[in-house]
C-alpha positions in Angstrom: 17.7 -104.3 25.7 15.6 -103.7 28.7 14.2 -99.8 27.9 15.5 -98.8 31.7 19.1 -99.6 30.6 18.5 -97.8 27.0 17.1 -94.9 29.0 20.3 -94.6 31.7 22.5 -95.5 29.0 21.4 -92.3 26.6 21.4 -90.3 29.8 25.5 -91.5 30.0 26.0 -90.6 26.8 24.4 -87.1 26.4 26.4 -86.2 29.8 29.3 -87.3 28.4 29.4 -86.6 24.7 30.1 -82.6 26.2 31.2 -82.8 29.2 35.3 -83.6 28.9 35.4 -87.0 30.1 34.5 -89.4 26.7 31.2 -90.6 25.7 32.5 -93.8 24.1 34.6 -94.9 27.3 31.2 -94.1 29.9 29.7 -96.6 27.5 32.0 -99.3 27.0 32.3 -99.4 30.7 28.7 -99.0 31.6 27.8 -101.7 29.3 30.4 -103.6 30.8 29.3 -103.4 34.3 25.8 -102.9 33.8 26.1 -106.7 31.7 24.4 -104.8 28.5 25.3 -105.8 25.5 24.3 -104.9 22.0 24.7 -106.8 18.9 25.5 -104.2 16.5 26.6 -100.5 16.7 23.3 -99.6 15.8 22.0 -98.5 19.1 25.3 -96.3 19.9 24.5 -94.4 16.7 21.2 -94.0 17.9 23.0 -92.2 21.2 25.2 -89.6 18.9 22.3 -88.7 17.1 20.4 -87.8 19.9 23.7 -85.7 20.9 24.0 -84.5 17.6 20.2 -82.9 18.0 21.2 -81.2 21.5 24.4 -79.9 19.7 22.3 -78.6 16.7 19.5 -76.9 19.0 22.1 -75.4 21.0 23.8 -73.8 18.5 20.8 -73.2 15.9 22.2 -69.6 15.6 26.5 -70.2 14.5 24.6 -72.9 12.7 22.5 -70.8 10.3 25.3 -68.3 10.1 28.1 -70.7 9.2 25.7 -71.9 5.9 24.5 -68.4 4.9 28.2 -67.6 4.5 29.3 -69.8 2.2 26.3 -69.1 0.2 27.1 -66.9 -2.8 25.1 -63.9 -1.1 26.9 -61.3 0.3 25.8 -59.3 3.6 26.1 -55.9 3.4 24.8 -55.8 7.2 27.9 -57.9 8.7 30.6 -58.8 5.7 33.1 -59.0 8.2 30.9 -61.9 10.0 30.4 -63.4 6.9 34.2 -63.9 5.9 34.4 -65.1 9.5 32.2 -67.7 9.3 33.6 -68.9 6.2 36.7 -68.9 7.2 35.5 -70.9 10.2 33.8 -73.4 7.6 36.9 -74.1 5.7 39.0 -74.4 9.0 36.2 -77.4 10.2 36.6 -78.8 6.8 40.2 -79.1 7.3 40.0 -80.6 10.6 37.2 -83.1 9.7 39.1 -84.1 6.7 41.5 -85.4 8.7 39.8 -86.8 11.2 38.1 -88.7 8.6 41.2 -90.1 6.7 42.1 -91.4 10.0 38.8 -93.1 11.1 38.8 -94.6 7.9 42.2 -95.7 7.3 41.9 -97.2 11.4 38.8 -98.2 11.3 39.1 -101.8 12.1 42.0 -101.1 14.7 39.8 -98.3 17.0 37.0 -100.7 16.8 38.4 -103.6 18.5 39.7 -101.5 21.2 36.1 -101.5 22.7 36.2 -104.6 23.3 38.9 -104.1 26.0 37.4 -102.0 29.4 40.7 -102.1 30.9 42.6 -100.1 28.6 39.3 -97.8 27.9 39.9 -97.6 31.6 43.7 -96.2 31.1 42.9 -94.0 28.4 40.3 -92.1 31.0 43.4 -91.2 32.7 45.0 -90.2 29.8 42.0 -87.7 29.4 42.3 -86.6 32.6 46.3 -85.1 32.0 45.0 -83.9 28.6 41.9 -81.2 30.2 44.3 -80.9 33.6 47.2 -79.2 31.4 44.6 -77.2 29.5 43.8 -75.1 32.3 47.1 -74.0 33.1 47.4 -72.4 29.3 47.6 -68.7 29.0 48.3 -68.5 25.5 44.8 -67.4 24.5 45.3 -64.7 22.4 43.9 -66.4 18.5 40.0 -66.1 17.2 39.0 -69.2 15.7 38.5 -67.4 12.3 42.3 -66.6 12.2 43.2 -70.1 13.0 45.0 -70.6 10.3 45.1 -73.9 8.3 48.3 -75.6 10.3 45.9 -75.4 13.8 43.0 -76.9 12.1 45.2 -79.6 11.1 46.5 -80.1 14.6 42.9 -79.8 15.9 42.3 -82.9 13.4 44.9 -84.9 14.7 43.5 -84.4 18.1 40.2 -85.2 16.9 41.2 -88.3 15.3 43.1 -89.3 18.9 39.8 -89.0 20.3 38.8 -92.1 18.4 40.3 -93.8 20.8 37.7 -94.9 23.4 38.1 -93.4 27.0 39.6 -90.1 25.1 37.4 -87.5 25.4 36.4 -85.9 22.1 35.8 -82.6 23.7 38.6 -82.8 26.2 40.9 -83.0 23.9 39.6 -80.5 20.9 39.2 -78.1 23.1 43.1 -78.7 24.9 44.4 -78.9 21.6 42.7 -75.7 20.4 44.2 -74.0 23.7 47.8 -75.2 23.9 47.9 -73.8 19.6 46.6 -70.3 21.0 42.7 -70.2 20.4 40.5 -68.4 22.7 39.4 -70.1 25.6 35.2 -69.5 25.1 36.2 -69.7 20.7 38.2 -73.1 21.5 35.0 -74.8 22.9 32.5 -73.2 20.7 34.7 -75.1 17.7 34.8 -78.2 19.4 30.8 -78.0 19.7 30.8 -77.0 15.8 33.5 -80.1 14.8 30.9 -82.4 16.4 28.6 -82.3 13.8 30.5 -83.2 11.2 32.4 -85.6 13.2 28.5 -87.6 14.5 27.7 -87.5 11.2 30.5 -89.1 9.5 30.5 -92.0 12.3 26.4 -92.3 11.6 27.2 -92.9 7.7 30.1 -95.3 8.2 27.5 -97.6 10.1 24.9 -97.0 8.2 25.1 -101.0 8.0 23.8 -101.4 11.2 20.4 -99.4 10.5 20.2 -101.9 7.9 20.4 -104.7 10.3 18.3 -103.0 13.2 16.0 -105.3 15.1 12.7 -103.4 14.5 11.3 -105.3 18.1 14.6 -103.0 19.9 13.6 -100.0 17.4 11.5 -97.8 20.5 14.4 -98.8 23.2 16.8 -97.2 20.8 14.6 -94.4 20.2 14.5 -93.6 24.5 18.2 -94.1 24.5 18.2 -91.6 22.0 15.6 -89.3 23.5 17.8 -89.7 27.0 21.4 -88.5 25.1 19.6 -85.2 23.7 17.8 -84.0 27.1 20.8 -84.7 28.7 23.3 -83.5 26.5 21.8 -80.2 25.6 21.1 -79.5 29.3 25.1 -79.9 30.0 25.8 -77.6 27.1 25.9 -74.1 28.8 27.0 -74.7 31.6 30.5 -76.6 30.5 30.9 -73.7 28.3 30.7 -71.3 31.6 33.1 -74.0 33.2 35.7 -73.6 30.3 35.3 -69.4 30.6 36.5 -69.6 34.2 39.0 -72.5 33.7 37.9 -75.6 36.0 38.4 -78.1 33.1 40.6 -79.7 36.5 38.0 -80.9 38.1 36.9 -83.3 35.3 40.4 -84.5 35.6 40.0 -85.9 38.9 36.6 -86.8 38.0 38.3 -88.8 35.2 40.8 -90.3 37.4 38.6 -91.7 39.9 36.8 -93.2 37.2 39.8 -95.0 36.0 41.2 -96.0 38.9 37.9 -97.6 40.5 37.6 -99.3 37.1 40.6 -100.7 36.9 40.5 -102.1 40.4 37.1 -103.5 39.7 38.1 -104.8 36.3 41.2 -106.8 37.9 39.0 -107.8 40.6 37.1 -110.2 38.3 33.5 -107.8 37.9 
């Protein structure tokens, strides 16, 4: 792969691995119309991980504080943030549990829907009425550490919808955390969190495809890579100031566009 096209490629992902409009359907149709294609998953695990960095940085701070709690040390400075944060640990176990059983039970059936841009196409505006609705919710009233097991659950569902490529990951975390109650700014700050574990598991499932790398493709990866975390971690703050003042809507049209030119394009013969 030509580095230019690894480079725009990462850049795609990073953008929209955050922002509410699905990193896997940018992808399939960018590689679609830009005539790139890779042999392996290898080099779209190579894009996730440079999100997964951005996502890490970003959040360094919940990070650190989400391990220390479950560490059998108590803080006699903030206890109450410490049964918080585990509490918030367990709830993203939940959710990626079930997410994973998913993934792993459907494996083979999400993975051949990449092959079809058209209905990756459809989905977009699928994503597009998911973050459209969200904005209109009011019912923000639940902290993510009171969550409760049954919304984690539902947040794990979502998740695992989001499999589905040209659903946003984000999008839909983040609706689904809204329409069960969570607050707004705590609703995006646990999708950020979920994608962790979420990257992670995807890396390890292909882990395959490492094996299989073409070491010749191995720095074009690397720039794609590089590309997804600058971009990605950039995007960050300022979706999360988006979310606070609700104008999720306009990655709806943004999404809707998308699909429509797509699938005009697509039945056109490009």
């Amino acid at each position: 792969m030509h580095i230019l096209k690894s480079l725009v490629l990462g850049i795609i992902q990073g953008l929209t691995e955050f922002l509410p409009i699905s990193s896997s359907g940018h992808l399939v149709l960018s590689e679609h119309f830009l005539k790139v294609q890779t042999s392996d998953t290898s080099f779209e695990v190579f894009l996730h991980l440079g999100s997964l960095l951005a996502v890490i940085i970003f959040f360094r701070k919940d990070i650190v504080g989400l391990i220390t709690s479950i560490l059998p040390i108590k803080n006699p400075k903030y206890p109450e943030d410490q049964i918080n944060n585990r509490k918030i640990v367990f709830y993203m176990i939940v959710s990626t549990i079930v997410t994973g059983v998913i993934g792993f039970l459907f494996r083979d059936f999400f993975e051949k829907l990449f092959q079809n841009p058209i209905l990756v196409a459809i989905m977009l505006s699928i994503t597009g009425l998911i973050i459209y609705l969200s904005d209109t919710i009011r019912l923000e009233r639940v902290h993510s550490a009171d969550m409760g097991v049954w919304r984690a659950f539902i947040i794990g569902l979502g998740q695992s919808f989001a499999i589905l490529p040209g659903i946003s990951r984000s999008g839909t975390t983040i609706s689904v955390s809204l329409f069960t109650g969570v607050k707004r700014s705590e609703a995006a700050r646990y999708s950020f969190l979920l994608s962790i574990p979420a990257i992670l598991g995807a890396a390890v499932l292909n882990l395959d495809a490492f094996r299989a790398l073409d070491k010749s493709m191995l720095i074009s990866y690397a720039i794609g890579g590089m590309g997804a975390f600058v971009s990605g971690y950039l995007v960050i703050a300022a979706l999360l100031k988006i979310i606070r003042n609700r104008k999720l809507k306009y990655f709806a049209f943004y999404c809707w566009i998308v699909s429509i030119t797509s699938i005009i394009l697509l039945l056109a013969g490009y």
